[in-house]
C-alpha atoms as a printed R data frame, in Angstrom:
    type eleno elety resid chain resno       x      y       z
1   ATOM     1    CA   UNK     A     1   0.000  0.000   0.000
2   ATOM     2    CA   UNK     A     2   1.533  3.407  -0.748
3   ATOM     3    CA   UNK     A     3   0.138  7.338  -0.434
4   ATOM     4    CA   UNK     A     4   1.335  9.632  -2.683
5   ATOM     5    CA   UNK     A     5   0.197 13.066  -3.883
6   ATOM     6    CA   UNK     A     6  -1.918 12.880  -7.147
7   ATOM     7    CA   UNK     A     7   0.249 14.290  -9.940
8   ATOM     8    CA   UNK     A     8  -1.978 14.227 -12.345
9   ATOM     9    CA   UNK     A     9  -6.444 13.708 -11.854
10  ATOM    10    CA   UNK     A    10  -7.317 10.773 -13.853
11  ATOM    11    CA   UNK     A    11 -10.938  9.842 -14.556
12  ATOM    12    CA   UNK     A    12 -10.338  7.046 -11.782
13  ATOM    13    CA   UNK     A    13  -9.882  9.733  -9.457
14  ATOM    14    CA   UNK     A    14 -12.690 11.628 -10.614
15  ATOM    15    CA   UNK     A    15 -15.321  8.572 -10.330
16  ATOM    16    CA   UNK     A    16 -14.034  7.948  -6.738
17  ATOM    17    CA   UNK     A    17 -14.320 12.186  -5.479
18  ATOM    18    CA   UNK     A    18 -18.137 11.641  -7.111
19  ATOM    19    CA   UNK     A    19 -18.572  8.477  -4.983
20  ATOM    20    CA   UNK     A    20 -18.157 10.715  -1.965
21  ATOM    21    CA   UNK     A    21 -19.419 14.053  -3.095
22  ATOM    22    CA   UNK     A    22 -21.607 13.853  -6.209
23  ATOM    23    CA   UNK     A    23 -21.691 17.871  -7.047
24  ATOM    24    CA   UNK     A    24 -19.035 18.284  -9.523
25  ATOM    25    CA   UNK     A    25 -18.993 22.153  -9.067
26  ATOM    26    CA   UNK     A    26 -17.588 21.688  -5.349
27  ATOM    27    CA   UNK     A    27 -15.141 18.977  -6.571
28  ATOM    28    CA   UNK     A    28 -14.290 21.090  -8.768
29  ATOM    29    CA   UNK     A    29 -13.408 24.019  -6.478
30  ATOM    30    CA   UNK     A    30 -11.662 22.262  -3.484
31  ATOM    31    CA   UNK     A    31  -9.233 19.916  -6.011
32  ATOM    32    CA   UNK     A    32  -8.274 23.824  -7.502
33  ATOM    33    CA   UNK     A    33  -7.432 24.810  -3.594
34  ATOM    34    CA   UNK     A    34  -6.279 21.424  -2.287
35  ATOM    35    CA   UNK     A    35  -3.918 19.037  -1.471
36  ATOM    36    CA   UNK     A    36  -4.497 15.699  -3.556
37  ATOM    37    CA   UNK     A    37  -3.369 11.928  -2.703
38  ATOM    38    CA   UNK     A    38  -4.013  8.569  -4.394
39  ATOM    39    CA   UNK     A    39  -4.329  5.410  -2.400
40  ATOM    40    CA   UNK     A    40  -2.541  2.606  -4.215
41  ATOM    41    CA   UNK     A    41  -3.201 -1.010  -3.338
42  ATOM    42    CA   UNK     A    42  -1.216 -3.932  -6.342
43  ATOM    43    CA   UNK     A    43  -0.487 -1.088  -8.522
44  ATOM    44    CA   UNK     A    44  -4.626  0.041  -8.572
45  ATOM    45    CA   UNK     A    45  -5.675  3.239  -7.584
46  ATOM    46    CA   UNK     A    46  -8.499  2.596  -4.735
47  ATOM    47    CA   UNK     A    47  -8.701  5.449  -3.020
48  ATOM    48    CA   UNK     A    48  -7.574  9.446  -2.988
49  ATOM    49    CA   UNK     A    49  -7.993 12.523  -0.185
50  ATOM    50    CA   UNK     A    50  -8.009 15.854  -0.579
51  ATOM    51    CA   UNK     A    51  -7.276 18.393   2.460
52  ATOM    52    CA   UNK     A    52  -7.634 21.946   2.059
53  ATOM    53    CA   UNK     A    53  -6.346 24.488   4.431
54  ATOM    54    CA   UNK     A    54  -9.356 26.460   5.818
55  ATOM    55    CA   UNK     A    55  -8.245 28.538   8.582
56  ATOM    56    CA   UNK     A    56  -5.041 29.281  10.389
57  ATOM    57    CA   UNK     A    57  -4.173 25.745  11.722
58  ATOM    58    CA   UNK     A    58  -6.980 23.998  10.528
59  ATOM    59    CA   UNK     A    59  -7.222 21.668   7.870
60  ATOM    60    CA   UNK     A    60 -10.133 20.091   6.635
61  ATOM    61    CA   UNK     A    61 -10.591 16.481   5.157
62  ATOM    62    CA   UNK     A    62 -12.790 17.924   2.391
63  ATOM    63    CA   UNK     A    63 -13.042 14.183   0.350
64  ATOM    64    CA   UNK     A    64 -11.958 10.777   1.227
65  ATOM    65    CA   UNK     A    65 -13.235  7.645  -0.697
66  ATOM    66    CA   UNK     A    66 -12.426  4.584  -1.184
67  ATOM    67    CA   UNK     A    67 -13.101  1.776  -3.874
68  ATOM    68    CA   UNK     A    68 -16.411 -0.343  -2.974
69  ATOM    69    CA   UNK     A    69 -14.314 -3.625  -3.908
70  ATOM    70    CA   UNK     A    70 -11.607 -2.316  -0.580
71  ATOM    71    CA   UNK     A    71 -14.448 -0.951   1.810
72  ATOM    72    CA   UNK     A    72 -13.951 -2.332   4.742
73  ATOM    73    CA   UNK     A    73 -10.618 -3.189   5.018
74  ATOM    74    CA   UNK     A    74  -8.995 -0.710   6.599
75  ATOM    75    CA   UNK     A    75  -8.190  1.595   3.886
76  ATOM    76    CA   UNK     A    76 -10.599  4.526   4.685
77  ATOM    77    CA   UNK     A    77  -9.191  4.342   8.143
78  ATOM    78    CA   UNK     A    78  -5.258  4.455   6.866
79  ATOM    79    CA   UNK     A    79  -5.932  7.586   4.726
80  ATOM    80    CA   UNK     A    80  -7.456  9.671   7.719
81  ATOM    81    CA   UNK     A    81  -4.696  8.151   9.647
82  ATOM    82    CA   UNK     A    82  -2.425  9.957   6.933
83  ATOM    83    CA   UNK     A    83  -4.337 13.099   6.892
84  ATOM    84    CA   UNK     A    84  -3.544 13.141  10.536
85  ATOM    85    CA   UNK     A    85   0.031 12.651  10.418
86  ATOM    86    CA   UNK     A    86   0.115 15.110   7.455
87  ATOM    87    CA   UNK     A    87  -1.746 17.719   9.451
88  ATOM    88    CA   UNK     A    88   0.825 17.325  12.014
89  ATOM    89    CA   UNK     A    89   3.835 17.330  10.471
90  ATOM    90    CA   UNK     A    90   2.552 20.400   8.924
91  ATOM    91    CA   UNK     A    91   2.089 22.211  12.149
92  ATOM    92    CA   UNK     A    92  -1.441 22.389  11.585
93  ATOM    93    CA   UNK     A    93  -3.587 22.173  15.164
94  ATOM    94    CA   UNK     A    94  -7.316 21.118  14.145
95  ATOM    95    CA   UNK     A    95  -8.111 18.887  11.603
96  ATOM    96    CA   UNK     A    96 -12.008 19.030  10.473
97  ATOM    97    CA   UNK     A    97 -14.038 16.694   8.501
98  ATOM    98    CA   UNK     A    98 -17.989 17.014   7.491
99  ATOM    99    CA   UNK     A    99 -20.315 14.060   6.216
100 ATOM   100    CA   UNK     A   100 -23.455 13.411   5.687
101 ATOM   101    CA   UNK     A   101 -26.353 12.892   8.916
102 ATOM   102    CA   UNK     A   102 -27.312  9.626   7.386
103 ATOM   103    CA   UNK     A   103 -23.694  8.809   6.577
104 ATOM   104    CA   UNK     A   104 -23.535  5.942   9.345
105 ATOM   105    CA   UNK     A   105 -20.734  3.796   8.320
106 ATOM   106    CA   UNK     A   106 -18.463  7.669   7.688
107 ATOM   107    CA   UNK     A   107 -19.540  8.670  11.224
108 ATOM   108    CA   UNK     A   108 -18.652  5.547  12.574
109 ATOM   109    CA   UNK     A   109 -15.027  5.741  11.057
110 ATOM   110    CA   UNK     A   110 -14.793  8.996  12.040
111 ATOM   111    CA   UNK     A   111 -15.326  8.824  15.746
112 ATOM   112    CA   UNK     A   112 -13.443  5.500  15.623
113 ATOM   113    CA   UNK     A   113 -10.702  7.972  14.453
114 ATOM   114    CA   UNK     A   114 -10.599 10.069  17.487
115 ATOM   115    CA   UNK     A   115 -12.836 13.186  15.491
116 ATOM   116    CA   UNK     A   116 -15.811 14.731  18.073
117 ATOM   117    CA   UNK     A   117 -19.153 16.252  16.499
118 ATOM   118    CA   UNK     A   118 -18.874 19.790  16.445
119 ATOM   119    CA   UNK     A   119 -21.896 21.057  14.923
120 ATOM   120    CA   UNK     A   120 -24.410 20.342  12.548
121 ATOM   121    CA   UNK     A   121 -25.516 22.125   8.895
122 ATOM   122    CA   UNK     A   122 -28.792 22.005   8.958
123 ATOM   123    CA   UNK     A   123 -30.130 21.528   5.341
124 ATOM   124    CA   UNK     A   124 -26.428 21.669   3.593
125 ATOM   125    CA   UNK     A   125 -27.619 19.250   1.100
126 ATOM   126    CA   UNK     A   126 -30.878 20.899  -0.113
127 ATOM   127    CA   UNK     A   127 -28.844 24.157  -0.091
128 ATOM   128    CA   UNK     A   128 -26.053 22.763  -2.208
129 ATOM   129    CA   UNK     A   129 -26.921 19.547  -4.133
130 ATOM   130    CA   UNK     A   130 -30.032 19.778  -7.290
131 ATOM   131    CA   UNK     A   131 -30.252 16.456  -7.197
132 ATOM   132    CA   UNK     A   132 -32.209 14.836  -3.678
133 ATOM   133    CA   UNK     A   133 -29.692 12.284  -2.198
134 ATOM   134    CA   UNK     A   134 -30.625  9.040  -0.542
135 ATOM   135    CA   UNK     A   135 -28.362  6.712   2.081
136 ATOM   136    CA   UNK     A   136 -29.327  4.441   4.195
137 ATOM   137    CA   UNK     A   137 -33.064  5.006   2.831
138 ATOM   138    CA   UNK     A   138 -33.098  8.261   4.064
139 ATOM   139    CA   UNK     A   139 -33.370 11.886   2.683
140 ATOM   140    CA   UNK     A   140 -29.965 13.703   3.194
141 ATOM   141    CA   UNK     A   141 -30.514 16.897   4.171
142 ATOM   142    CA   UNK     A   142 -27.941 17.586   7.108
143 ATOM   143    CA   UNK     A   143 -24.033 17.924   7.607
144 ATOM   144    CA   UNK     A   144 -22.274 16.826  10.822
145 ATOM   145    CA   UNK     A   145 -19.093 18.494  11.437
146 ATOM   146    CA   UNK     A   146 -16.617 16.785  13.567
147 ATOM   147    CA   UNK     A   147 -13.322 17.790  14.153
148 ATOM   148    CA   UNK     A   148 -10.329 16.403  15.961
149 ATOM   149    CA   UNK     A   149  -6.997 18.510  18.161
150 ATOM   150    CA   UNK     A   150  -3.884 17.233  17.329
């Protein structure tokens, strides 16, 4: 397994940043602003992250996805593992992620992680996405923000 910064967006990458955030025009914006990494598992590209600096000291997990054929092996958990280290190295002293209210498995990882709920976007989804999204059988319409001190 190796992490490495994304040197150039391939449409692998591209079908795994819609599998966590399907509005293109926010993709869009935070790869522009961000820092990009590629998961690599056998030479195969199953999974990238993208942090984005938001406020002095902060950085924010702004995607993180992983292949459905490697969920749930550890893989999500190694790249916010990364993001942590990367974040500290960096001298950075908050590291914040945000994911959807029905997002169960995400929030799950999340807290496993060591990250704390922070707040909560109330209708994020209906503000930002045209299209009505559906997990778990529910209607997204909120964002949890969580956040960890490192």
């Amino acid at each position: 397994m190796i992490i490495r910064t994304i040197k150039k967006l391939q449409s692998v990458h591209y079908d795994l940043f819609l599998s966590a955030d399907p509005n293109k025009r926010l993709i869009t914006n935070y790869l522009e602003r961000g820092l990009c990494f590629e998961l690599i598992v056998n030479d195969t590209i199953v999974g990238v992250l993208v942090l984005l600096p938001t406020r002095p000291e902060t950085l924010e997990i702004v995607n993180v996805a992983i292949s459905e054929t490697y969920q749930r092996q550890g893989f999500g958990e190694q790249l916010i593992q990364f993001a942590l280290a990367h974040a500290e190295k960096n001298h950075y002293k908050t590291v914040e992620i945000g994911t959807g209210s029905t997002s169960f498995g995400q929030l799950y990882l999340y807290q496993k992680c060591g990250f704390r709920m922070t707040s909560v976007d109330q209708n994020f989804f209906l503000r930002h996405y045209e299209e009505e999204i559906i997990e778990n059988r529910l209607v997204l319409k909120d964002m949890v923000r969580l956040s960890i001190d490192i």
